[in-house]
C-alpha positions as CSV (number, residue, x, y, z in Angstrom):
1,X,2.7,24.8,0.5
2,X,-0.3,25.4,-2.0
3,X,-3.2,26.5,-0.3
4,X,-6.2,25.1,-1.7
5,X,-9.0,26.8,-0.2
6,X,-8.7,30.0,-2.2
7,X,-10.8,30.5,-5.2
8,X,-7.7,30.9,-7.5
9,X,-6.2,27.7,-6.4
10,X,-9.7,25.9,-7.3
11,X,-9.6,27.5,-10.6
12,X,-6.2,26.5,-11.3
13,X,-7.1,22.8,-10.2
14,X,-10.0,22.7,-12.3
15,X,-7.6,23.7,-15.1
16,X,-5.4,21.0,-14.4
17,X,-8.2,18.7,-15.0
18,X,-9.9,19.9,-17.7
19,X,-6.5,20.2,-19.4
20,X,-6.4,16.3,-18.4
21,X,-10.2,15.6,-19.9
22,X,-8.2,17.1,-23.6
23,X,-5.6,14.4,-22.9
24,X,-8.1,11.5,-22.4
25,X,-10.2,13.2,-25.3
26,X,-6.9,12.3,-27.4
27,X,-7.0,8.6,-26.7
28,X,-10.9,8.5,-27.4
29,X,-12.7,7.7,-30.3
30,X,-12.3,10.2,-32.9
31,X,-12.9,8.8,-36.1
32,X,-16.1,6.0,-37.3
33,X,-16.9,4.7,-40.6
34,X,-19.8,2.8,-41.4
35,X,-21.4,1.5,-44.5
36,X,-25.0,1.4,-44.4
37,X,-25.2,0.3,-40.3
38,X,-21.8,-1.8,-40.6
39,X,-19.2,0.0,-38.6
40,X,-15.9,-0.5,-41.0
41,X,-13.9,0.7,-37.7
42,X,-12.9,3.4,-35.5
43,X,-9.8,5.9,-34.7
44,X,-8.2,7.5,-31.6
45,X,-6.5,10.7,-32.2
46,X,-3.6,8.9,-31.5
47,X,-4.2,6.1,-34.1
48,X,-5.8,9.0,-36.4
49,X,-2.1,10.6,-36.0
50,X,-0.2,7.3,-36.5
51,X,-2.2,7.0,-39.6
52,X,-1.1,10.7,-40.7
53,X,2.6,10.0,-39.7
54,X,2.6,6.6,-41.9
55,X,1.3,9.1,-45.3
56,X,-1.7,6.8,-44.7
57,X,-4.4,9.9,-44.5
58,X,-4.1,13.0,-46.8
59,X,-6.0,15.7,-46.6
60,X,-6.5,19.5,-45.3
61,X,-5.1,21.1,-42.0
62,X,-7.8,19.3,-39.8
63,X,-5.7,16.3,-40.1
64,X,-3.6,17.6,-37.7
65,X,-6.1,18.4,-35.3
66,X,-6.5,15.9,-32.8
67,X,-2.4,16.4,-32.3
68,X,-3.2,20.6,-31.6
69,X,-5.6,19.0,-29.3
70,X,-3.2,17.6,-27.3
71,X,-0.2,20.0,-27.4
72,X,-2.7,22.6,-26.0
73,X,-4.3,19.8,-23.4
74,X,-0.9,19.3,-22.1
75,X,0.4,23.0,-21.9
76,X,-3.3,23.7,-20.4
77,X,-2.3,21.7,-18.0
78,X,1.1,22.9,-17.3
79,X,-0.2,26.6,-16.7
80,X,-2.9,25.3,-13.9
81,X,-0.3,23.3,-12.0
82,X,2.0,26.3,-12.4
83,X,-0.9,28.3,-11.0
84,X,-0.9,26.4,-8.1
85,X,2.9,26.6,-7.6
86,X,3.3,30.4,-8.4
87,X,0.0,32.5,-8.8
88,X,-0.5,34.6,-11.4
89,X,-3.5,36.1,-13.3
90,X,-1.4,35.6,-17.1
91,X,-1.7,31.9,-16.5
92,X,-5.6,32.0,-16.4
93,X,-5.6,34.1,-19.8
94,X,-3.0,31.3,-21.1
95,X,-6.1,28.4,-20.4
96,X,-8.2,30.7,-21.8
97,X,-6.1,31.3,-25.1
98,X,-5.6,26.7,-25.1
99,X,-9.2,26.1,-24.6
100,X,-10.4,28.2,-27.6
101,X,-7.5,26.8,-29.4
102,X,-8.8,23.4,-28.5
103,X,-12.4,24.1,-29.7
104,X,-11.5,25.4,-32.8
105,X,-9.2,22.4,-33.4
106,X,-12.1,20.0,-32.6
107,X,-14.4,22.0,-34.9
108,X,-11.8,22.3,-37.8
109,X,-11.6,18.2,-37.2
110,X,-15.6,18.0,-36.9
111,X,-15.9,20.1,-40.3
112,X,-13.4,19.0,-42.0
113,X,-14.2,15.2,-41.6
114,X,-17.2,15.3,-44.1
115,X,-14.8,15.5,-47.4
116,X,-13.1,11.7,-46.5
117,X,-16.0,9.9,-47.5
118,X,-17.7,9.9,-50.8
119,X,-21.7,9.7,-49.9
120,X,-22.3,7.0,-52.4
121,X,-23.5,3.7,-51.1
122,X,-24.5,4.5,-48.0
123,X,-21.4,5.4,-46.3
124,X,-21.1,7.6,-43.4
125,X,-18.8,9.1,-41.1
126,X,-19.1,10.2,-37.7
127,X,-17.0,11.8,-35.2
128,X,-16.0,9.8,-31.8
129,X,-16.4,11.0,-28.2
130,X,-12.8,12.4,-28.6
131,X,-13.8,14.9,-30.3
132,X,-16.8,16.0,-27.9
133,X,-15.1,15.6,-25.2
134,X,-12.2,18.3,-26.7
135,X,-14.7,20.5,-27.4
136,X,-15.8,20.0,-23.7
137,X,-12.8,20.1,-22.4
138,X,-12.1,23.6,-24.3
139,X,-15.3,25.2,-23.1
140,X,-14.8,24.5,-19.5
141,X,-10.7,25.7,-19.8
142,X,-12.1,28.6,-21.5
143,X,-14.2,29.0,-18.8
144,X,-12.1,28.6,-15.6
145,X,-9.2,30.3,-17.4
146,X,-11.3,33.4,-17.5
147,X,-12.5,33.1,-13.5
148,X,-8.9,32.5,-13.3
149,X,-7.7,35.4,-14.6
150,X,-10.3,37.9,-13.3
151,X,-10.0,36.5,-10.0
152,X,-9.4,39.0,-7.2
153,X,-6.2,37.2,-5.4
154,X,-3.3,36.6,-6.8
């Protein structure tokens, strides 16, 4: 039986969710294109990655980015519930460790987004809610991973 009136089991909850926030953050908007104030459309990260799969987007490393997002989301996630089941201070320094992965994946994306669109007439690109929300989502693991791990029970 979990107890889930201790601060450690709180923090690993939290973990849970904000490993659950990446996931949602991968079926958000991550890419938008517009031309002058036209949107031309929009991406998930999981239609960003079907594009990627399909040789349809070439490109630098932060292609892959909104895919790291996830994996780490997902194994975030993993560690908190496995917190819950079996404490342990390691798995609040594994959420730490996933959500500054996570950020620097959403940053890679965010910075490496600007070189897919030429700046002539008008056109602009923006990044979705998916990737803010990563980023979110990576702070706060980053945060409760550490209050995880330097918490005084077990």
């Amino acid at each position: 039986m979990v107890d889930i009136k201790t601060k450690s089991s709180i923090f690993s909850i939290l973990i849970i969710l904000f490993g659950i926030l990446g996931v949602i953050s991968f079926f958000s908007t991550w890419f938008d294109l517009h031309i002058m104030s036209f949107s031309l459309g929009t991406l998930t990260g999981w239609e960003w990655m079907q594009e990627v799969f399909d040789g349809n987007t070439t490109g630098g490393l932060f292609i892959w980015m909104p895919l790291v997002v996830l994996i780490f989301s997902l194994i975030a996630a993993f560690l908190g519930l496995s917190g819950l089941l079996k404490p342990s201070k390691q798995k609040g320094k594994g959420a730490v460790a996933c959500g500054v992965i996570i950020v620097l994946a959403a940053l890679i994306f965010y910075l490496g987004r600007i070189d897919l669109v030429l700046t002539t007439a008008n056109m602009s690109d923006y990044c979705g809610i998916g990737v803010f929300l990563a980023m979110a989502a990576g702070v706060l693991l980053a945060i409760f991973g550490a209050l995880r791990a330097t918490s005084t029970e077990q």
